[in-house]
N, C-alpha and C positions, 0 to 999 in steps of 0.2 A: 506200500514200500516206495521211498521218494525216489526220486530219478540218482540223486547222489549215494546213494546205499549202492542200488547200479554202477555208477561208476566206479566208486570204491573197490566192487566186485571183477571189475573190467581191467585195473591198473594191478590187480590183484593176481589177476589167473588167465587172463588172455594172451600170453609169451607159453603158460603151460598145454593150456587149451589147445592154441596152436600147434606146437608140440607134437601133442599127441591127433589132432587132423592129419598131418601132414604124411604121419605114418600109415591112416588106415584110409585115407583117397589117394596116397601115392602121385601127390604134388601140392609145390606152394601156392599157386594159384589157385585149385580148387578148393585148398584148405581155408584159404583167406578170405576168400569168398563165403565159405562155410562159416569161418568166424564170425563175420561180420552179422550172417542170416541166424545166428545162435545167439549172439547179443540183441539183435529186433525182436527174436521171438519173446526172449527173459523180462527187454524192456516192455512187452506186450500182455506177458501172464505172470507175470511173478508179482505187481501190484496188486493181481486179479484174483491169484491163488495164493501167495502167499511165496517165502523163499524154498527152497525144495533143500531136502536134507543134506545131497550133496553137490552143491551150486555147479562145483569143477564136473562130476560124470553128466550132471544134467546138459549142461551147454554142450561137452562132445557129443553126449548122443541128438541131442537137434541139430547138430553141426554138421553129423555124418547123414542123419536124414533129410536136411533140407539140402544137403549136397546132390543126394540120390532124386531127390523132385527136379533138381535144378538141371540134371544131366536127363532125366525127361524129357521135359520141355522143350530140350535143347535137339531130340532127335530128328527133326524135322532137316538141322542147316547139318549136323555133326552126325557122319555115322556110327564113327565110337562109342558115342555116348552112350546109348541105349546098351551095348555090353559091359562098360565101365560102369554102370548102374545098376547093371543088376550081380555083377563080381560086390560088388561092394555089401550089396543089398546081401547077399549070400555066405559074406566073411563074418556080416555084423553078427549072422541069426545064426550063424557057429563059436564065433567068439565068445569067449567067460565077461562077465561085466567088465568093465575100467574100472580098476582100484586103484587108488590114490597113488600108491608105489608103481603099476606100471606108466601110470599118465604123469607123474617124477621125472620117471629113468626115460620117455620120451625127450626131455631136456638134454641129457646127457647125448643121446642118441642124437639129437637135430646139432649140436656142437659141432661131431665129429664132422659129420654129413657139409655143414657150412664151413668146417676147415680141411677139406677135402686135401691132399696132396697136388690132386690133378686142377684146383683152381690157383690163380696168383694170388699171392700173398695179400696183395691191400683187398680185393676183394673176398678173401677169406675173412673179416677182419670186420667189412664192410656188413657184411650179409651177415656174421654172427650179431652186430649191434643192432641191424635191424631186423633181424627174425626174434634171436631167443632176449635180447634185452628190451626191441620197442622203442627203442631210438627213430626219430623222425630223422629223414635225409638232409635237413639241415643241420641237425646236431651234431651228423655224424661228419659231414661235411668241415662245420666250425673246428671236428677233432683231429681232421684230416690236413686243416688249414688248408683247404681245396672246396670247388663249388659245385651247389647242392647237385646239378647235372651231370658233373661227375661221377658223381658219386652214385647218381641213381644209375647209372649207364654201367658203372662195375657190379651191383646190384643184380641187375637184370640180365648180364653179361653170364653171372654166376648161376644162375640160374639154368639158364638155359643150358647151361653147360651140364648141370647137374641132372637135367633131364634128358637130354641126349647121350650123356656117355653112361647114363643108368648108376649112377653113383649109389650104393646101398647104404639105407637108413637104418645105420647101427654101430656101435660101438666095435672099433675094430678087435682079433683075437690078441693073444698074446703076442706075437711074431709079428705085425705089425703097430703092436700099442705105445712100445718106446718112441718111435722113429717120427711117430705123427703127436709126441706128446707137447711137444713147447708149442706148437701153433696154439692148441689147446687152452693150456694154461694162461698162456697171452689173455687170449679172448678169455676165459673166463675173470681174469684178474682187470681188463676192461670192465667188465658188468658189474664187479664190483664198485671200482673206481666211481662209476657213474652213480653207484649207490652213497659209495662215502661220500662224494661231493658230487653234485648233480652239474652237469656244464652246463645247463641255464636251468632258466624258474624260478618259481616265489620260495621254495623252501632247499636247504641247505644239501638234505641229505633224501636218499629212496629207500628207509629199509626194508621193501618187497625184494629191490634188487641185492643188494647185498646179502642178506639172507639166502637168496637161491647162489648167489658164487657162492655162499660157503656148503651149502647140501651139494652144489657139485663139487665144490674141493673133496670133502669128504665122501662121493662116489671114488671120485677118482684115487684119493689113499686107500681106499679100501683095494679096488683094480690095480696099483702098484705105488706100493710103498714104497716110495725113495726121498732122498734129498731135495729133488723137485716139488713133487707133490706135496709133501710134509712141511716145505717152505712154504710153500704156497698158503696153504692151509693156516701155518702159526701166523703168516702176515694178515690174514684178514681176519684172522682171528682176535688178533691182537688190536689192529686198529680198529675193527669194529666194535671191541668194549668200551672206547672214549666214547661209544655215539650219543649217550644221552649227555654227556657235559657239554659235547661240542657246541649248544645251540642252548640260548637262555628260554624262559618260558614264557618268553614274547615271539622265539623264533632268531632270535638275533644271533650273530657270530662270536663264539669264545675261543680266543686264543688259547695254545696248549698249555701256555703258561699259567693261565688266568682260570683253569677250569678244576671244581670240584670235583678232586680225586675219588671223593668219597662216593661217588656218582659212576664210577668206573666198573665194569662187569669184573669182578675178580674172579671169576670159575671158566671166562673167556680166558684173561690174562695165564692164570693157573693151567689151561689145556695150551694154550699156543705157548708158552714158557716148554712145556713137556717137548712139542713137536719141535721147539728149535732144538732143544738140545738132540733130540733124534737126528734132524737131519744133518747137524750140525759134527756129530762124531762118526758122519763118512766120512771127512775129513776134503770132501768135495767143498768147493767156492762158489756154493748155486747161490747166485743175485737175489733169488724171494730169499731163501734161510738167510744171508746176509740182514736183507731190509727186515727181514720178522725177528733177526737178532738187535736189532736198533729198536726197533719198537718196543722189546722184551725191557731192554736199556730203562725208558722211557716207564715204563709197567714197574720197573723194580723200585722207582724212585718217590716218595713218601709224597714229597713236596717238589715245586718246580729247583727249588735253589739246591736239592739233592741229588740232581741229575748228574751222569757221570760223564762231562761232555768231552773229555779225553778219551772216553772209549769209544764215546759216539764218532767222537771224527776218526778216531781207529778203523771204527769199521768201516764207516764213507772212504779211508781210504784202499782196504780190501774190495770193497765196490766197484770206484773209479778203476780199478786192476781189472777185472774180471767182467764188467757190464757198464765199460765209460760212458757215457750220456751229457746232453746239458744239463738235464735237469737232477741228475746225480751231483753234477758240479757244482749248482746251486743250494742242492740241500747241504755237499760239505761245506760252502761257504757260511751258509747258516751257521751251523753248528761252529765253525772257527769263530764265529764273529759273538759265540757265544764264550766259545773258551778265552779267546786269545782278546776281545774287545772288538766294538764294531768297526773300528778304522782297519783292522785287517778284513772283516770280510766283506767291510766295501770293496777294497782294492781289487779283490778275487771276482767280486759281482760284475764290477765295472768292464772286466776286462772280458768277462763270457758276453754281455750286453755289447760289447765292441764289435766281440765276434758276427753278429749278427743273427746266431740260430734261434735264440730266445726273444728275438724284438717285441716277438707280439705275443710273450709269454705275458699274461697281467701277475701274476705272481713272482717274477723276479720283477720286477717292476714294485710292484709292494714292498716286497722283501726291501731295494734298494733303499724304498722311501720310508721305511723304518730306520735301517742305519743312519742314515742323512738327518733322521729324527734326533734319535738318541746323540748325534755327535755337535745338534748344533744346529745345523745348515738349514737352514729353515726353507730355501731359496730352490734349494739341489731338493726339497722334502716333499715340498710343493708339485712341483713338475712331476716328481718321478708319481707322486700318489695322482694325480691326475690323468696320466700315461695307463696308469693300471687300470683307473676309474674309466675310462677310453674304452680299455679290452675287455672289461668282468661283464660276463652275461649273467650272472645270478642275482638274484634280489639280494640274498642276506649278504652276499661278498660286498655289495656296493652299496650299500648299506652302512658295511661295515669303513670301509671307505672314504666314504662321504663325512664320517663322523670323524677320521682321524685329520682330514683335510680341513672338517671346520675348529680343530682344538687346535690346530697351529696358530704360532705365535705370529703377530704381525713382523713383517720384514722389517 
């Protein structure tokens, strides 16, 4: 077995793995620890024996045992240890095996746990992208537009917190599950995000991560069905049917315009289509059902020149009402600059970019330097694609980029 089938295996099930450690050592640091001693042992026998039937209960259970050796060892400096060793040792050889469905709903479970009520909000936020997504503290850092120290310092901050005020690893009851659901959602619609476009690296998209936001979207419609959840649900359900058009089969970036429809998940489109219109007849303004009604938009439309971008900026402007943002701002400007022509949603661009909250957005920056494209400006096209070329951490984005900068015309 080559070292990269391992890997593979590792970018694969090491956020669920986790997961499910964290639950049966009863902390992040012994689980993490555990992690790491279940990926040595796998990269140590799994050449030797072979892959084991099921990769995910094999690494928990070396996870949970070499935790139990590791709190041995440890009796000498740590009195605990030697009783937290053998509790553990005592739940494992009572417990029913780990099947796939519990070592799952562990995900769901570390969610709740890292969007705690009792932590602050950026460190809820912080902790869910690097526990259940795997986000290195830079990245998360680069998301935060704050430094990677920060960030580990709300991290660690959270932590501790969580183990000192005993926060329980579980999905909360009914009479708590409304109150704590938007932190939630957030965070899960993060993991995706990361999945539809990765904030840096050589390839576009992670569908390990997207895939698991959508298994827990749909935990969580199943736990309550509402407007929320069911938004939730049709938006990434929706955008994550473009994913194989998005990227040529070099890896390169396809515009939405530019992409073979025919390539499109229509049984994705066809269930998130159902979910918007669910959530959509509470007659509630929830921001996901909005955005997963634009995307639905976008799904109905045969060809790009079929789009219906009257209703699309309709709904950006139900949006801007209900969940103002810049970057809400910028996608209406998009879409104006599609209906009305791009000199109107320059003018809209220019004046959010004035603002200042978007500077070191690289995508209104791109954005700009396409209008400035299509209108002419070769001069305004230039800068602004270079501005973006500046900010984009991803391969395919600059890339993509770099190529529009060298088809410009000479000044």
């Amino acid at each position: 077995m080559a070292p990269t089938e391992i890997e593979a295996i590792y970018r694969a099930e090491s956020r669920r793995v986790l997961a499910t450690l964290i639950r049966l050592l009863g902390g992040f640091e012994l689980a993490e620890e555990a992690l790491h001693d279940a990926f040595m042992a796998a990269a140590e026998r799994w050449p030797r024996d072979g892959l084991p039937a099921n990769p995910r209960a094999w690494l928990v259970s070396a996870g949970r045992f070499r935790a139990i050796d590791r709190l041995r060892r440890r009796a000498r400096f740590d009195a605990v240890a030697p009783e937290l060793a053998a509790r553990i040792e005592a739940e494992a050889s009572d417990a029913m095996p780990e099947t796939d469905q519990t070592i799952a709903d562990d995900q769901l479970r570390l969610i709740f746990t890292c969007c705690h009520p009792s932590l602050p909000g950026d460190a809820q936020i912080a902790l869910t992208l690097r526990e259940v997504c795997g986000l290195t503290t830079e990245a998360i850092a680069h998301a935060f537009l704050t430094r990677p120290p920060t960030i580990a310092q709300r991290i660690v901050r959270a932590k501790a917190r969580i183990r000192e005020a005993r926060i329980p690893y579980a999905v909360p009851g009914p009479d708590e599950l409304a109150e704590r659901l938007a932190i939630v959602l957030k965070a899960i619609y993060l993991v995706f995000n990361e999945g539809y476009s990765a904030s840096s690296g050589t390839t576009l998209t992670r569908a390990d991560l997207s895939a698991e936001a959508i298994r827990l979207g749909r935990l969580l419609v199943d736990l309550l069905p509402d407007a929320e959840t069911e938004g939730l649900l049709a938006l990434m359900l929706l955008s994550d049917s473009r994913r194989a058009a998005r990227t040529s089969p070099e890896g390169e970036l396809v515009l939405l315009a530019d992409q073979d429809r025919s390539r499109w998940n229509q049984g994705q489109i066809a269930e998130g289509r159902r979910l918007v219109v669910a959530a959509l007849a509470s007659r509630r303004a929830d921001p996901y059902a909005l955005q997963a009604a634009i995307a639905a938009v976008h799904g109905d439309a045969p060809t790009a020149e079929d789009t219906d971008w009257g209703e699309v900026v309709g709904l950006y402007d139900l949006l801007a009402d209900v969940a103002p943002s810049p970057v809400v701002a910028l996608n209406r400007a998009v879409a104006i600059a599609k209906r009305d022509g791009p000199a109107a949603g320059l003018s809209l661009i220019d004046a959010l970019l004035a603002d200042g909250e978007l500077a070191d957005y690289h995508l209104a920056h791109a954005a700009r330097a396409d209008l400035c494209r299509r209108l002419g400006q070769v001069a305004a096209a230039r800068a602004s694609y270079q501005r973006a070329l500046a900010l984009a951490r991803q391969e395919p984005e600059r890339r993509f980029l770099e190529r529009r900068l060298s088809e410009l015309p000479p000044e």
